[in-house]
PyMOL Python script that loads the backbone (N, CA, C, O; Angstrom):
from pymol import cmd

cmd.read_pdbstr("""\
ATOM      1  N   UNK A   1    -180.745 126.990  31.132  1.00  0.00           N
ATOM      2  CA  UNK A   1    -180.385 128.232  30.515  1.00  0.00           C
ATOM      3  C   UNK A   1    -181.389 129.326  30.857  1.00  0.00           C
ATOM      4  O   UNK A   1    -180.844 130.343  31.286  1.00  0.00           O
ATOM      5  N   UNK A   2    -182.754 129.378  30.773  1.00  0.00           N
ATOM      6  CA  UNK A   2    -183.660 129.698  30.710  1.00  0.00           C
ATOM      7  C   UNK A   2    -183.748 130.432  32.436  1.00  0.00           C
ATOM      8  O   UNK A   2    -184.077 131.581  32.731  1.00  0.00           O
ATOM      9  N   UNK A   3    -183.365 129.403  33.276  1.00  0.00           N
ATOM     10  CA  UNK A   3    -182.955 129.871  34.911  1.00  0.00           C
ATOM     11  C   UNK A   3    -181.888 130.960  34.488  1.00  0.00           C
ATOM     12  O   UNK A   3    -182.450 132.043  34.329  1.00  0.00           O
ATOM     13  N   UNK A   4    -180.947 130.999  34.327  1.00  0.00           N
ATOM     14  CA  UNK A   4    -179.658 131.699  34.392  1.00  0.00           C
ATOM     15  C   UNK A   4    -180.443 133.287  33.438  1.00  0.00           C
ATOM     16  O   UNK A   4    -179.623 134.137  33.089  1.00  0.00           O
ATOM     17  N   UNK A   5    -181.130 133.404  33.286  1.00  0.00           N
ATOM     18  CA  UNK A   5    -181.738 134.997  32.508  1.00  0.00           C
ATOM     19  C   UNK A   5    -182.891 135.431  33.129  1.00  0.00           C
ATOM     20  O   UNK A   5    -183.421 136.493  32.800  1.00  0.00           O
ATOM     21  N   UNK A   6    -183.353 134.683  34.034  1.00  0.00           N
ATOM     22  CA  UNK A   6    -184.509 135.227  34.800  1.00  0.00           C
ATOM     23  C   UNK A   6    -183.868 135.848  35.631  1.00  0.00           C
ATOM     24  O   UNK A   6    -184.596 136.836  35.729  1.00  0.00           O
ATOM     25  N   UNK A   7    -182.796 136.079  36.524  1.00  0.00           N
ATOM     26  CA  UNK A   7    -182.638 137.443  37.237  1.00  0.00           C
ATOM     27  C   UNK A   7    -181.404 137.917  37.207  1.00  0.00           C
ATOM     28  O   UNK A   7    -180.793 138.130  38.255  1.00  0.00           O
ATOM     29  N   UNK A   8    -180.952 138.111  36.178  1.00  0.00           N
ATOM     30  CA  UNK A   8    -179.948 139.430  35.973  1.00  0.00           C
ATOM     31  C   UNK A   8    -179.592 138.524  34.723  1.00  0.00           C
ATOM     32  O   UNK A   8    -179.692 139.193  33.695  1.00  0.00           O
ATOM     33  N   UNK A   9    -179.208 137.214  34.483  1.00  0.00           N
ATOM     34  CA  UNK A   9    -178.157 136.467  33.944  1.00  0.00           C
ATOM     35  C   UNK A   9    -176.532 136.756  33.948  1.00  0.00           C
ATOM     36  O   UNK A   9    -175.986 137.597  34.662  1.00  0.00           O
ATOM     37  N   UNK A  10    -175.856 135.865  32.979  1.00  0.00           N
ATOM     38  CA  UNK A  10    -174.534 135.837  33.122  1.00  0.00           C
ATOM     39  C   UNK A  10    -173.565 136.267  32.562  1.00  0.00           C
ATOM     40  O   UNK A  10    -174.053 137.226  31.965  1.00  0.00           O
ATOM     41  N   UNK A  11    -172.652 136.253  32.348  1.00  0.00           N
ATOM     42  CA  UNK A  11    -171.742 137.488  31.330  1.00  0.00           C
ATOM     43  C   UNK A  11    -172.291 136.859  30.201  1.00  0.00           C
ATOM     44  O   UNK A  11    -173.028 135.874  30.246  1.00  0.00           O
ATOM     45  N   UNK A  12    -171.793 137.646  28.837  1.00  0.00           N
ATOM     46  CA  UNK A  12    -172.142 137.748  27.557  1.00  0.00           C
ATOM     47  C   UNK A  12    -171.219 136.329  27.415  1.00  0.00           C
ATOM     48  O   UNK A  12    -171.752 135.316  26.964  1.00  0.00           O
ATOM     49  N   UNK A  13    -169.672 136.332  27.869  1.00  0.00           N
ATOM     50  CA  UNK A  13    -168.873 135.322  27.806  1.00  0.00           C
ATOM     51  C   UNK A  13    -169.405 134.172  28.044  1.00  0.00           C
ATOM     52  O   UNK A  13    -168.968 133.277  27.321  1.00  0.00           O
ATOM     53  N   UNK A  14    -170.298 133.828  28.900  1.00  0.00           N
ATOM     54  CA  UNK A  14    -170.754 132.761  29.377  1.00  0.00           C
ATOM     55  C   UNK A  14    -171.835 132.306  28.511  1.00  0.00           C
ATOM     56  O   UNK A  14    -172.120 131.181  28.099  1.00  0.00           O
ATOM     57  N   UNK A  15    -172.179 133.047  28.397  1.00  0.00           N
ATOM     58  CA  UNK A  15    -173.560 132.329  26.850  1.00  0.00           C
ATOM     59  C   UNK A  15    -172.938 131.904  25.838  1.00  0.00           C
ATOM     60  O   UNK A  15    -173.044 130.771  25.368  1.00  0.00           O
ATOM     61  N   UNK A  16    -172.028 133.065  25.305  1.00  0.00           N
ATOM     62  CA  UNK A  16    -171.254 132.244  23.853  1.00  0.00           C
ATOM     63  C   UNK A  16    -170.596 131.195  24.296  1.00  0.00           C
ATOM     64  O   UNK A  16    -170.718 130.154  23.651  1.00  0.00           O
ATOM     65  N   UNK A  17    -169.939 131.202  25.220  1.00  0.00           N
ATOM     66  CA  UNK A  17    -169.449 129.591  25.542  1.00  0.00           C
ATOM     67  C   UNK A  17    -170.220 128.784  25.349  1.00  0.00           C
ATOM     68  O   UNK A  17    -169.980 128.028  24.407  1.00  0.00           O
ATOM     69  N   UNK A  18    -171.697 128.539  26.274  1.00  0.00           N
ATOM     70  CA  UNK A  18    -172.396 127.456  26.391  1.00  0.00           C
ATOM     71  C   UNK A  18    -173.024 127.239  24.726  1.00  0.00           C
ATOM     72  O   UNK A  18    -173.244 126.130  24.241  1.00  0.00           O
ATOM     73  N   UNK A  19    -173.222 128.417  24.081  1.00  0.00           N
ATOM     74  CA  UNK A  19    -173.562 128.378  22.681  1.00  0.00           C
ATOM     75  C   UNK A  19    -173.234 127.301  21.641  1.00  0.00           C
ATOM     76  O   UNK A  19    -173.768 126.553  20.822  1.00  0.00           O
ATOM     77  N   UNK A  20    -171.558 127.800  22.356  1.00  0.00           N
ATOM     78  CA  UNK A  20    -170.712 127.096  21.315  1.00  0.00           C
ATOM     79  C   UNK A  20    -170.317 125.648  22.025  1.00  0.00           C
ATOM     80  O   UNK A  20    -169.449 124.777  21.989  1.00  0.00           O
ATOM     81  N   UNK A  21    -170.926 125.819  22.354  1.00  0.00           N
ATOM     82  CA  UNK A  21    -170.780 123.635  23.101  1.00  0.00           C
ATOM     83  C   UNK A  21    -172.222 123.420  23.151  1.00  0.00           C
ATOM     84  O   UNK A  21    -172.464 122.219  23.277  1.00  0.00           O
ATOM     85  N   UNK A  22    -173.228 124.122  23.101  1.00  0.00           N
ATOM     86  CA  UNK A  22    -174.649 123.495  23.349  1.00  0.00           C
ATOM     87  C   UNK A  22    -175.286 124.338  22.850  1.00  0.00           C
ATOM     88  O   UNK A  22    -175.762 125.140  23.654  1.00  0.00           O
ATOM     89  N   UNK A  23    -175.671 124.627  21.041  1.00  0.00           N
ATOM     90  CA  UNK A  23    -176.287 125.016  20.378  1.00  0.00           C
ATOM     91  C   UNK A  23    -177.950 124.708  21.219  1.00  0.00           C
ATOM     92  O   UNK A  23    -178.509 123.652  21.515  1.00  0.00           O
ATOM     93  N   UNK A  24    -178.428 126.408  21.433  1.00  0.00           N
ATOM     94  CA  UNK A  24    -179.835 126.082  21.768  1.00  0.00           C
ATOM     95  C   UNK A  24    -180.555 126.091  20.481  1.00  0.00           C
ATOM     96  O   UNK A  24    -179.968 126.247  19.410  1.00  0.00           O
ATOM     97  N   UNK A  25    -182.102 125.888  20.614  1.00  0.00           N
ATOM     98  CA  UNK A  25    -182.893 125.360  19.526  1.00  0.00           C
ATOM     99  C   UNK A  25    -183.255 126.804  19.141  1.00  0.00           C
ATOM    100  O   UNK A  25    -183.031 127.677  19.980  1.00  0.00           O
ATOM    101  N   UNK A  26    -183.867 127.192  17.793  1.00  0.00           N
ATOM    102  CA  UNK A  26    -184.175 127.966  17.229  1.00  0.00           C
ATOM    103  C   UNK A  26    -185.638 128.525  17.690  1.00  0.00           C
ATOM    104  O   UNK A  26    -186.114 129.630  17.428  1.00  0.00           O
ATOM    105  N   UNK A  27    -186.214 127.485  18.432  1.00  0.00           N
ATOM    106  CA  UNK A  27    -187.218 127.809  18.817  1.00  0.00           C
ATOM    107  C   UNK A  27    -187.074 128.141  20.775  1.00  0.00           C
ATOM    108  O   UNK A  27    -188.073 128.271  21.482  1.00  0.00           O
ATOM    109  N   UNK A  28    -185.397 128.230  21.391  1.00  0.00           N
ATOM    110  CA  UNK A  28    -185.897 128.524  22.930  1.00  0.00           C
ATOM    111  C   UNK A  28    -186.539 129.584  22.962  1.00  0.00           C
ATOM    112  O   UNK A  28    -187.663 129.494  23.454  1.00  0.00           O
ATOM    113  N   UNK A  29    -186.106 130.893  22.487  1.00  0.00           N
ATOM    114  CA  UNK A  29    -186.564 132.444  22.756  1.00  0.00           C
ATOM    115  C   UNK A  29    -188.431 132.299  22.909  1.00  0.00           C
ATOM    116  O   UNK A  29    -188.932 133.028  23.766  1.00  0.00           O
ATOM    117  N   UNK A  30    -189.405 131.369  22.081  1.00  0.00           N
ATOM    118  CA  UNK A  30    -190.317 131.051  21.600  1.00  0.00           C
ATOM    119  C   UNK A  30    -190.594 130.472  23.292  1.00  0.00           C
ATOM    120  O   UNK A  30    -191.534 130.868  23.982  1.00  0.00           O
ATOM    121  N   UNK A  31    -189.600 129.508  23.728  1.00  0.00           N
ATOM    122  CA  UNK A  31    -190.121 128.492  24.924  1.00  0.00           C
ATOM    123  C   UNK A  31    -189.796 129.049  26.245  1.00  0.00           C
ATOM    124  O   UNK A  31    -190.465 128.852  27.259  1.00  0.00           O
ATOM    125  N   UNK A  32    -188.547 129.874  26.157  1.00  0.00           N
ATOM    126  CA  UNK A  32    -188.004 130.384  27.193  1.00  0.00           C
ATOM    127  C   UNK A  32    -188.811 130.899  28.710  1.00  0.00           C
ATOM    128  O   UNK A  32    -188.328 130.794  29.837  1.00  0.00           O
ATOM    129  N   UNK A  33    -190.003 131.404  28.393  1.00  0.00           N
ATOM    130  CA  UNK A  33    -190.724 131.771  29.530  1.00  0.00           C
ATOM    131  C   UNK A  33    -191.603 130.490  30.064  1.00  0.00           C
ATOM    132  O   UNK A  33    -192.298 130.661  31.065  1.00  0.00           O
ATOM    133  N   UNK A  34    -191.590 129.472  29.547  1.00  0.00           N
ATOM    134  CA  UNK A  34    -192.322 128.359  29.900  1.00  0.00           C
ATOM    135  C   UNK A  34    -191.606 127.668  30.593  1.00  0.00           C
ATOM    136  O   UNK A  34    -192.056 126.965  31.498  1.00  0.00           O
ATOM    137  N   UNK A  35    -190.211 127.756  30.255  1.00  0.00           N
ATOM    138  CA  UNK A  35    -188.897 127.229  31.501  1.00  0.00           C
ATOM    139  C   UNK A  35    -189.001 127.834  32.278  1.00  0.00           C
ATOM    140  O   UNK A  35    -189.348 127.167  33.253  1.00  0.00           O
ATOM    141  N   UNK A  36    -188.888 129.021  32.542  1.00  0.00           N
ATOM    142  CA  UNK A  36    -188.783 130.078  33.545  1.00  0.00           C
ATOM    143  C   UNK A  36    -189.997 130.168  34.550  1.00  0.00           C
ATOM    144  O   UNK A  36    -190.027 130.765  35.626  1.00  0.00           O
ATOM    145  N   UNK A  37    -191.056 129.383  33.901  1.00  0.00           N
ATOM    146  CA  UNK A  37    -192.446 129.241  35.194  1.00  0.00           C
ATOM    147  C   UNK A  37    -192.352 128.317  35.891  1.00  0.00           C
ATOM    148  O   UNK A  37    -193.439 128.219  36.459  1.00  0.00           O
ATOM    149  N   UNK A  38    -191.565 127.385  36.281  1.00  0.00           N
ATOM    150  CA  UNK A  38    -191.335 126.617  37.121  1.00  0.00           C
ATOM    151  C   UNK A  38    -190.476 127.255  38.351  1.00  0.00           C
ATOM    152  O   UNK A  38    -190.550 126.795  39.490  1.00  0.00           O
ATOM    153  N   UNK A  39    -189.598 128.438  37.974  1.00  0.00           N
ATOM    154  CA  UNK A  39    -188.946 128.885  38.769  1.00  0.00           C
ATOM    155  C   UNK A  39    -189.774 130.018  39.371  1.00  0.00           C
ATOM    156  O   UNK A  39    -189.727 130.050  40.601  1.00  0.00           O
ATOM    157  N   UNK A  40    -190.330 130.713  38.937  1.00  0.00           N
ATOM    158  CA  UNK A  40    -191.103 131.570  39.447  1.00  0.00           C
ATOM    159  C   UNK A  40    -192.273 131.131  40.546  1.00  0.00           C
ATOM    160  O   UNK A  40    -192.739 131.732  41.514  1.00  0.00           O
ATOM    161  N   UNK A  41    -192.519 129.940  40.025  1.00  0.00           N
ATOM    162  CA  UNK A  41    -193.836 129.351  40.703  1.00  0.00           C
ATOM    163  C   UNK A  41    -193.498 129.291  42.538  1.00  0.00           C
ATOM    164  O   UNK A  41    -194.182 129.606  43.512  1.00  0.00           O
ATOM    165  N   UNK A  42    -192.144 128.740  42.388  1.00  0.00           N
ATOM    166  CA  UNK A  42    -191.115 128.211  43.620  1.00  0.00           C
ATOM    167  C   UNK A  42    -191.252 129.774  44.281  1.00  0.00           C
ATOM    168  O   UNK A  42    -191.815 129.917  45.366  1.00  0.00           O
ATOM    169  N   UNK A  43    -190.762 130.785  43.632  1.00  0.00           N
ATOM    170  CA  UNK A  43    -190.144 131.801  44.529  1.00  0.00           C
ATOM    171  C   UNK A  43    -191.924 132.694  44.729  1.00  0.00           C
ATOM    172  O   UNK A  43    -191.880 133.510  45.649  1.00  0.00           O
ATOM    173  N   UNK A  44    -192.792 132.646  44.294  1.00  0.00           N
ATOM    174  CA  UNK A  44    -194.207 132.624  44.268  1.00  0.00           C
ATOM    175  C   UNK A  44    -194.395 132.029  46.050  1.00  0.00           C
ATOM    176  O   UNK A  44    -194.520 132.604  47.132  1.00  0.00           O
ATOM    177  N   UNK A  45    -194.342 130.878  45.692  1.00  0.00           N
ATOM    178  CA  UNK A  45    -194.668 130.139  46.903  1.00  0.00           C
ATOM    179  C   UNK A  45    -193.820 130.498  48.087  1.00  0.00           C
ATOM    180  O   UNK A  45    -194.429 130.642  49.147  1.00  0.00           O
ATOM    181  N   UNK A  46    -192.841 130.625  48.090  1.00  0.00           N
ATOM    182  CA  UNK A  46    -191.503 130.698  48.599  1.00  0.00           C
ATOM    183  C   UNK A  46    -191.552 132.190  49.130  1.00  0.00           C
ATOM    184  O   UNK A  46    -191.023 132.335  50.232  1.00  0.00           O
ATOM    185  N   UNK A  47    -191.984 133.105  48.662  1.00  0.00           N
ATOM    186  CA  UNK A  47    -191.270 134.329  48.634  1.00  0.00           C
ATOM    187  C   UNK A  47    -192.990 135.301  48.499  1.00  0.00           C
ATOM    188  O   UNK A  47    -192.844 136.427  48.975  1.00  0.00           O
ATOM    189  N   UNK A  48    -194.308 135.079  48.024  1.00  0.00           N
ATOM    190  CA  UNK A  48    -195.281 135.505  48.100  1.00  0.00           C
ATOM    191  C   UNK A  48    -195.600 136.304  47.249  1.00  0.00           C
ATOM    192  O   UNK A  48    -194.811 136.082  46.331  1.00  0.00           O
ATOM    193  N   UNK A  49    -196.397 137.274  46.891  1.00  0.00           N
ATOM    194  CA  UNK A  49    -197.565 138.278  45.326  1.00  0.00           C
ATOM    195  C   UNK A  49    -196.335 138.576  44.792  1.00  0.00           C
ATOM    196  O   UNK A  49    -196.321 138.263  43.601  1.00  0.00           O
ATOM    197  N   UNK A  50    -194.935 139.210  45.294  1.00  0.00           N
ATOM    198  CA  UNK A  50    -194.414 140.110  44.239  1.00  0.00           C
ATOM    199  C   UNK A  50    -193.519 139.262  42.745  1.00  0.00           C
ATOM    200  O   UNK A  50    -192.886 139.845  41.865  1.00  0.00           O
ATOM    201  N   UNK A  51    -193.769 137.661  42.890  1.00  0.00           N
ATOM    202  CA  UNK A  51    -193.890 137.221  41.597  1.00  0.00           C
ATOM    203  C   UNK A  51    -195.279 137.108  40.832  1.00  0.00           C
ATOM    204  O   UNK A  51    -195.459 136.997  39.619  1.00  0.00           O
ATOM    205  N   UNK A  52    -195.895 137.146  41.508  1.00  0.00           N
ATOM    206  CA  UNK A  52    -197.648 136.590  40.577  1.00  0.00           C
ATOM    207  C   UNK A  52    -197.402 137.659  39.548  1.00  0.00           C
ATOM    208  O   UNK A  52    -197.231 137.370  38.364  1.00  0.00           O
ATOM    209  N   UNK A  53    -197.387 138.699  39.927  1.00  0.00           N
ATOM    210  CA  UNK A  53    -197.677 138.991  37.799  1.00  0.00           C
ATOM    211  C   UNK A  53    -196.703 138.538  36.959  1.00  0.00           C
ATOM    212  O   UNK A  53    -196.890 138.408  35.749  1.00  0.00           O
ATOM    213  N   UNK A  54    -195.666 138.287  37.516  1.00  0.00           N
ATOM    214  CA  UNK A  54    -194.433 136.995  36.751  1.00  0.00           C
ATOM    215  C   UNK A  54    -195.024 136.212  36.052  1.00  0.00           C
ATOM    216  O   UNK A  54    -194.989 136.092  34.827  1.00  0.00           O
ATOM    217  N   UNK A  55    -195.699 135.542  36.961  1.00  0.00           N
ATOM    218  CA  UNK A  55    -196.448 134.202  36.371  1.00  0.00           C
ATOM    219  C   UNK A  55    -197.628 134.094  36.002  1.00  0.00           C
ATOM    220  O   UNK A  55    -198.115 133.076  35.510  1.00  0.00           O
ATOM    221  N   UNK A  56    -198.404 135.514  36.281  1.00  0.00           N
ATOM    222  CA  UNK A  56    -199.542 135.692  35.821  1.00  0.00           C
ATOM    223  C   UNK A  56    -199.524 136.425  34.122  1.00  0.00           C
ATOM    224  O   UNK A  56    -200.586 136.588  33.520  1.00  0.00           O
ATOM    225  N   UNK A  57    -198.342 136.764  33.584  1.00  0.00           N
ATOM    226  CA  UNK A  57    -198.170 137.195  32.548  1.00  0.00           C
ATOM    227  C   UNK A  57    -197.951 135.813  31.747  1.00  0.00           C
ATOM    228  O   UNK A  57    -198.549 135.527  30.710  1.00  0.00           O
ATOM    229  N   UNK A  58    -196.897 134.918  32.460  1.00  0.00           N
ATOM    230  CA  UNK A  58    -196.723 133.698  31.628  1.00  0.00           C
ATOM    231  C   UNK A  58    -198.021 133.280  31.205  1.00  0.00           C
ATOM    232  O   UNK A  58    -198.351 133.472  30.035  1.00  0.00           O
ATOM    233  N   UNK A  59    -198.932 132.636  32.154  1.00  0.00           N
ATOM    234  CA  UNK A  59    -200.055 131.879  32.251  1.00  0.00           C
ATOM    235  C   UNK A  59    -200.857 132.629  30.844  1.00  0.00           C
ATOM    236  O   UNK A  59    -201.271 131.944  29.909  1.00  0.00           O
ATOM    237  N   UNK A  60    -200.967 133.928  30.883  1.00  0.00           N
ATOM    238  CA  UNK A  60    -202.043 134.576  29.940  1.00  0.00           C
ATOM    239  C   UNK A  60    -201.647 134.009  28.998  1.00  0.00           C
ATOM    240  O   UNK A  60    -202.351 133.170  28.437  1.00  0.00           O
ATOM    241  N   UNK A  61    -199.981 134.426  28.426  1.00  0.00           N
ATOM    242  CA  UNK A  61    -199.589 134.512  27.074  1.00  0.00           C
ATOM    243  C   UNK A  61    -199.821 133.445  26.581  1.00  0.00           C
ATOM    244  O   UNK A  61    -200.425 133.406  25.509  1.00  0.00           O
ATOM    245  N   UNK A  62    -199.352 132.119  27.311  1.00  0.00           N
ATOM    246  CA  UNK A  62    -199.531 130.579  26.455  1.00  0.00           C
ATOM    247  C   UNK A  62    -200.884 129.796  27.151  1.00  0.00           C
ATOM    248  O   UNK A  62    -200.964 128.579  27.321  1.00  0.00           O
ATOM    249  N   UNK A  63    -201.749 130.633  27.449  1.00  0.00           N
ATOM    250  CA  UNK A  63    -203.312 130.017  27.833  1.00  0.00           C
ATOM    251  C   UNK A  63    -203.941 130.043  26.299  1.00  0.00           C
ATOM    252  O   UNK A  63    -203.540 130.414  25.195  1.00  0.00           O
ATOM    253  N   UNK A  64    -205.010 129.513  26.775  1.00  0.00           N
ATOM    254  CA  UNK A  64    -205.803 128.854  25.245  1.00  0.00           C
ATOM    255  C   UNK A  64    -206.889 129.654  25.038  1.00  0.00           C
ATOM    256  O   UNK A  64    -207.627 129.456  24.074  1.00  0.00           O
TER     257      UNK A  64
END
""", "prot")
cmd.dss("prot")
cmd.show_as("cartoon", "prot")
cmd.util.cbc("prot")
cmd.orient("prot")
């Protein structure tokens, strides 16, 4: 889910669907960018700097 909103996402239709067959947890919005750093990492590597502050924002927020 978390893939499908990192770059543009999908109709509004398409979320309430998956909603309503696959209640997400109350806590994704909370996790959501921690899914989303695996994908970034790829297109990072893949693709070069113009994700790092992508993932350099993730890294800060949930660092210790």
């Amino acid at each position: 889910m978390a893939f499908t909103e990192l770059f543009g996402g999908f109709s509004r239709q398409f979320y309430e669907a998956y909603q309503s067959t696959f209640p997400l947890t109350t806590d994704y919005e909370d996790r959501k960018e921690l899914y989303q750093l695996y994908y970034l990492l790829v297109h990072l590597n893949l693709f070069g700097e113009i994700y790092g502050s992508s993932v350099d924002q993730i890294l800060k927020k949930f660092s210790i």
